[in-house]
C-alpha positions in Angstrom: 23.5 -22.6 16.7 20.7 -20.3 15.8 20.3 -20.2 11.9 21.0 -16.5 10.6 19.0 -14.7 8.4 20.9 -12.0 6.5 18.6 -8.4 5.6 19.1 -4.8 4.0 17.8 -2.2 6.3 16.5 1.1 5.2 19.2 2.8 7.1 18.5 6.8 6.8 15.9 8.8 4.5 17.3 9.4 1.2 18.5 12.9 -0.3 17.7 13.5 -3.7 19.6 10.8 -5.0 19.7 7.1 -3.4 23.6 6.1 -2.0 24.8 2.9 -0.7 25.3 4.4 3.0 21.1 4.5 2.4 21.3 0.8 3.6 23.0 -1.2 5.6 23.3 -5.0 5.5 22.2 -6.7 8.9 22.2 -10.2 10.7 20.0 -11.7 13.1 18.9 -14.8 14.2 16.2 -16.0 12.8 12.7 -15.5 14.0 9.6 -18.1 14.8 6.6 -18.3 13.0 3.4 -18.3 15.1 -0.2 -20.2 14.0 -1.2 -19.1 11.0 1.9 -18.0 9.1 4.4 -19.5 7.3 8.2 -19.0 6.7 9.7 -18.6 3.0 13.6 -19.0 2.2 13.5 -16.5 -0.7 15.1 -17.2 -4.3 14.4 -13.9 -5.7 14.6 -10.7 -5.1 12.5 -8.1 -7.6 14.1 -4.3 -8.2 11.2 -2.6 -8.8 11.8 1.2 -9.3 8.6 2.5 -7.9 9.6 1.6 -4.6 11.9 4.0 -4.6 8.8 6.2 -3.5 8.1 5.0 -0.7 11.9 5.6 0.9 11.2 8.8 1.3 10.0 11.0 5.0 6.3 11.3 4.5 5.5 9.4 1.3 3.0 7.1 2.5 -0.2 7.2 -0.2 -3.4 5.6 -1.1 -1.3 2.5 -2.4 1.8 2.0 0.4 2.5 3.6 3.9 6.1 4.8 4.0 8.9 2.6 4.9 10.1 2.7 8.3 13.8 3.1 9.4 16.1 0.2 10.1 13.7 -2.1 8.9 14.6 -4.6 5.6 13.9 -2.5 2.4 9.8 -4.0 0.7 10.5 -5.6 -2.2 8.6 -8.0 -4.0 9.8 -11.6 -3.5 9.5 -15.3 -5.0 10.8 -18.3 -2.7 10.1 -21.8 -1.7 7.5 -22.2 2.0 9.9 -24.0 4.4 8.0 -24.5 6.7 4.5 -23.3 7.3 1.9 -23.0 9.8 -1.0 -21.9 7.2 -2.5 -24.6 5.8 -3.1 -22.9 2.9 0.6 -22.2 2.0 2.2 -25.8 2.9 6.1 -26.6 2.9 7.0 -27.1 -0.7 4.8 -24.2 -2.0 6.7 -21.8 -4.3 5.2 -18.3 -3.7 5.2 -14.8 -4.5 4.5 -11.4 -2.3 5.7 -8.6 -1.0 8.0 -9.2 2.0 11.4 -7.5 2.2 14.8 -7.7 1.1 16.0 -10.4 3.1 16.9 -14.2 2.8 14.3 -15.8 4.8 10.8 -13.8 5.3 7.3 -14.5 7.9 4.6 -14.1 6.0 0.7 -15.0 6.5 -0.5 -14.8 2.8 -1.6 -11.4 2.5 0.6 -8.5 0.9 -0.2 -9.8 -2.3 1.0 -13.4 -1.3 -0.1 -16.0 -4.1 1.2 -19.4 -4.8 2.7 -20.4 -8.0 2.4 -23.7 -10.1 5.4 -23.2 -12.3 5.3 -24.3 -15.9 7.7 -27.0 -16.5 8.5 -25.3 -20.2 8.8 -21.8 -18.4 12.0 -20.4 -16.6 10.9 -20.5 -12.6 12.0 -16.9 -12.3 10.3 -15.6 -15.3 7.4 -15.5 -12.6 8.8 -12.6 -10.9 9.8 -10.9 -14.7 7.3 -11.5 -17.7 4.6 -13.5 -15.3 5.6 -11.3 -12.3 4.7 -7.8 -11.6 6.2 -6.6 -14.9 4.7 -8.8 -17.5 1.0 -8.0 -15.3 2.1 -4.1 -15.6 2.6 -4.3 -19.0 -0.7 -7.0 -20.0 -3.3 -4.6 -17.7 -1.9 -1.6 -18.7 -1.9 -2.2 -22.7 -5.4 -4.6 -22.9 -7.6 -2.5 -20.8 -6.5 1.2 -20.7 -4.8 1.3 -24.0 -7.2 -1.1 -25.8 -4.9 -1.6 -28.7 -6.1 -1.8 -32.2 -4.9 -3.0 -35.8 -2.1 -0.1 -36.7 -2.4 1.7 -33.2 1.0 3.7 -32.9 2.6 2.8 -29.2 4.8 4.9 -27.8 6.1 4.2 -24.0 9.2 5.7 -22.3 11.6 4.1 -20.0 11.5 1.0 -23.1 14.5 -1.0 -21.9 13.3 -1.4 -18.3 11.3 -4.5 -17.0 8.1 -3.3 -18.2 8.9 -1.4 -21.3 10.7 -4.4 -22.5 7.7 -6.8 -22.5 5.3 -4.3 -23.2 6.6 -3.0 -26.7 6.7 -6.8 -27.3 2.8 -7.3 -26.3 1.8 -3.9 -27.8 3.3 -4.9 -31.4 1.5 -8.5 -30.8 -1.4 -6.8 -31.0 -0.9 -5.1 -34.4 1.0 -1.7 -32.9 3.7 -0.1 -34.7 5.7 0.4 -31.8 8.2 3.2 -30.6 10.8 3.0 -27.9 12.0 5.8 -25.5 15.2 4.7 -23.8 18.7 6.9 -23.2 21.5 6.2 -25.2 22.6 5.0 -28.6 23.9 1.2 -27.5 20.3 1.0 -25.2 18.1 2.2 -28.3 20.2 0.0 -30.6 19.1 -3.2 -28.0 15.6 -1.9 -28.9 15.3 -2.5 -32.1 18.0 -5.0 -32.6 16.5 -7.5 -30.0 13.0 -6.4 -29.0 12.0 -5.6 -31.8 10.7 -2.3 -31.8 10.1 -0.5 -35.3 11.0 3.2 -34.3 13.2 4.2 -31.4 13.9 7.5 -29.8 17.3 8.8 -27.7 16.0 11.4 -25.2 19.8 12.4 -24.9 20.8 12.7 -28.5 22.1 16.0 -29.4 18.1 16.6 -31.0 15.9 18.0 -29.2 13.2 15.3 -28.3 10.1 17.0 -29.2 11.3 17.2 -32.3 11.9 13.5 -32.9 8.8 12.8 -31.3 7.4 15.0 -34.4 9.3 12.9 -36.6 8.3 9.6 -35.7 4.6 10.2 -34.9 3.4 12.9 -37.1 -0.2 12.2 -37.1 0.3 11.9 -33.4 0.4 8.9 -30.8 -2.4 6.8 -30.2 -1.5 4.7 -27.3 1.2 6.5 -24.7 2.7 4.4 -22.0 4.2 6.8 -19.6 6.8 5.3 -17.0 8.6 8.5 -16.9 6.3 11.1 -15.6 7.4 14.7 -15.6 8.6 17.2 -18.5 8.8 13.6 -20.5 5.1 13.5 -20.0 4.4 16.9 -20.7 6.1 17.1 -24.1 4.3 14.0 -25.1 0.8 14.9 -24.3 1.9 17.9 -26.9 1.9 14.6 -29.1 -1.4 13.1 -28.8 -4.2 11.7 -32.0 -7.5 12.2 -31.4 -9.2 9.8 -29.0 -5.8 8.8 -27.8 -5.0 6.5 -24.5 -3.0 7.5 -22.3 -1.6 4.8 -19.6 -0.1 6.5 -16.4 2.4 3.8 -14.8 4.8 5.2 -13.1 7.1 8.6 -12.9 10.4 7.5 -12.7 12.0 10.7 -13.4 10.4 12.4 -10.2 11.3 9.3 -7.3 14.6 11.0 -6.7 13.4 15.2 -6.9 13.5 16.9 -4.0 10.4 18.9 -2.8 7.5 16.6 -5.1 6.5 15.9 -7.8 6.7 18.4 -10.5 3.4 19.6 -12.2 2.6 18.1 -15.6 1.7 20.6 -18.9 -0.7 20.6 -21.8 -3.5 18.9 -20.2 -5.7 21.0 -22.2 -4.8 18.9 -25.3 -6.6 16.1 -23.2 -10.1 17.6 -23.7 -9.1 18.9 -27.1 -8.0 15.3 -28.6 -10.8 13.7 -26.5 -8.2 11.7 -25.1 -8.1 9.9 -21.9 -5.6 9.4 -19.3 -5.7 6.5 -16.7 -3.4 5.2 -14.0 -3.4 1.9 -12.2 -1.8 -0.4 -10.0 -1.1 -4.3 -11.4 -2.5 -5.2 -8.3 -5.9 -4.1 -8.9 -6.1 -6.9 -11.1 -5.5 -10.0 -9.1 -8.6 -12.2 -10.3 -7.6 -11.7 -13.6 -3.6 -13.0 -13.2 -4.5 -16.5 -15.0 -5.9 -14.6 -17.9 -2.4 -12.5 -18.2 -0.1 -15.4 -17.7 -1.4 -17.6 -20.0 -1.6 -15.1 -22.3 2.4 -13.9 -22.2 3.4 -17.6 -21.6 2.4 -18.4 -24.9 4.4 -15.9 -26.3 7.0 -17.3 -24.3 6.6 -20.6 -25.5 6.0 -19.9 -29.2 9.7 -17.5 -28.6 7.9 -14.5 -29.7 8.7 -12.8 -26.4 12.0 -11.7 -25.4 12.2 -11.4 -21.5 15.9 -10.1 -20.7 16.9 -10.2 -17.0 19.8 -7.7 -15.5 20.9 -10.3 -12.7 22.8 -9.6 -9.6 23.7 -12.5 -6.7 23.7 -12.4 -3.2 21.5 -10.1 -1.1 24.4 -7.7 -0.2 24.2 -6.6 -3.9 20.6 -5.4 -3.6 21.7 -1.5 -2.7 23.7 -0.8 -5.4 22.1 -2.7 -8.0 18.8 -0.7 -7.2 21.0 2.1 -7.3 22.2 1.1 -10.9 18.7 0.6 -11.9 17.4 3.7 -10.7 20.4 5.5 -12.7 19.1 3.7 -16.0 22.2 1.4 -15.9 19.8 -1.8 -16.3 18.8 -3.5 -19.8 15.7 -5.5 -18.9 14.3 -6.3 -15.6 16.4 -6.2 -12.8 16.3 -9.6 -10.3 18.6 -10.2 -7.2 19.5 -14.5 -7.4 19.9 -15.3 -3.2 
């Protein structure tokens, strides 16, 4: 009997908001690799919210082309080579790419595709968390747009998801007094109580948030790391010190608005604080992944990192628990265990 291989399909375009009847959990048999690829029975699953963009009719950019209909949702993956007809990826390997939400992927080492030689000391899937895609986010973002200096105040949004998490930790490692953004009085607790961060800010308290962005940076911010986008992002640039940084990650608030994303305010403070704006993409940086993972896993080894993981199991769980995320439900980086 044929083996099976179990997949989430991208089963309609979206509304405004992403449902479970979005996706639809399929079987087939599985398939054959041909010369030059290789076959991975993935262990992980990563929930990345940004990918949430590329659901939707017509959002195919610069970075991704759109997803296509009744195919397994992208995702980014980390599994064990099972069997492999790439020499460069033999059976054994342990690798990470983008593939698809599904227990057993064809791959021929592109899509971001790199082998991993796991650190005995280090948690095998902290390479998808803290040395995955979000610790990477986090280390580029911080070291080369916001350049962090000696008593640098570091401000990012979104703080309790997989990259905030790790990069208030890296920020204040760097001599940062660091602020958290997150929604809720138990997540902004978490913040402080367990990451560490010095200042924290509930976006849904009963005060208004410019005002306790005021409060907690009155001489203004001088690194911003925006994972939030939107009339967040406007009311911060309001914020800004002179010759701030501003790091443009993501725009979480606009994946699931209808009709675009909405325009952002004050850039004129830009010019007038002389500050500068930047976005990237982790994968820009691929040469430069050694530098980043040995950097975070000797935080992780010295236990001055804290690197919390919202688990779910089984690959029928992926829909809603991306749903959850998407909805803020998630403390930490968000993994699927097949």
């Amino acid at each position: 009997m044929a083996q099976m291989n179990t997949r989430v399909l991208l089963a309609r375009r979206p509304a405004d908001h992403l449902v479970a009847a979005d996706f639809e959990v399929d079987t087939q048999p599985l398939g054959t690799i041909s010369e030059g690829q290789f076959m991975i029975k993935n262990l992980y699953l990563s929930l990345d919210a940004g990918f949430r963009q590329w659901m939707n009719e017509g959002s195919g950019d610069n970075y991704l082309e759109s997803m296509p209909l009744g195919e397994p949702v992208q995702s980014i993956i980390m599994g064990t080579v099972v069997e492999s007809r790439n020499p460069e990826y033999p059976e054994g390997s342990i690798v990470m790419g983008r593939t698809a939400w599904e227990q057993y992927s064809i791959a021929d080492g592109s899509d971001l595709m790199s082998i991993i030689e796991p650190d005995p000391a280090v948690e095998l899937h902290e390479y998808l968390c803290s040395l995955g895609p979000s610790g990477m986010t986090a280390y580029f973002g911080i070291m080369d747009i916001g350049q962090p200096k000696q008593g640098d105040l570091f401000v990012i949004n979104a703080a309790a998801g997989g990259i905030g998490c790790i990069a208030g930790q890296i920020a204040k490692a760097e001599g940062c007094s660091t602020v958290g953004i997150a929604g809720g009085t138990e997540k902004c607790q978490w913040l402080q109580d367990i990451l560490g961060y010095d200042q924290v800010i509930d976006y849904k308290s009963a005060q208004p948030f410019e005002q306790q962005l005021q409060h907690v940076a009155p001489e203004g911010m001088d690194i911003v790391y925006d994972n939030v986008g939107g009339s967040m992002l406007t009311t911060m640039l309001g914020q800004l010190a002179e010759n701030s940084r501003i790091i443009l990650c993501g725009a979480v608030s606009q994946y699931e608005r209808d009709g675009g994303h909405e325009a952002v305010g004050n850039m004129w403070e830009l010019i007038t604080k002389r500050a500068r704006a930047e976005g990237f993409m982790f994968s820009d940086h691929v040469d430069r992944y050694p530098e980043a993972i040995d950097y975070i896993t000797a935080m992780l080894k010295a236990g001055s990192l804290v690197s919390p993981v919202n688990w779910s199991e089984g690959i029928e769980t992926s829909g809603q628990a991306f749903i959850d995320m998407l909805a803020g439900d998630n403390l930490g980086k968000c993994l699927i265990k097949l």
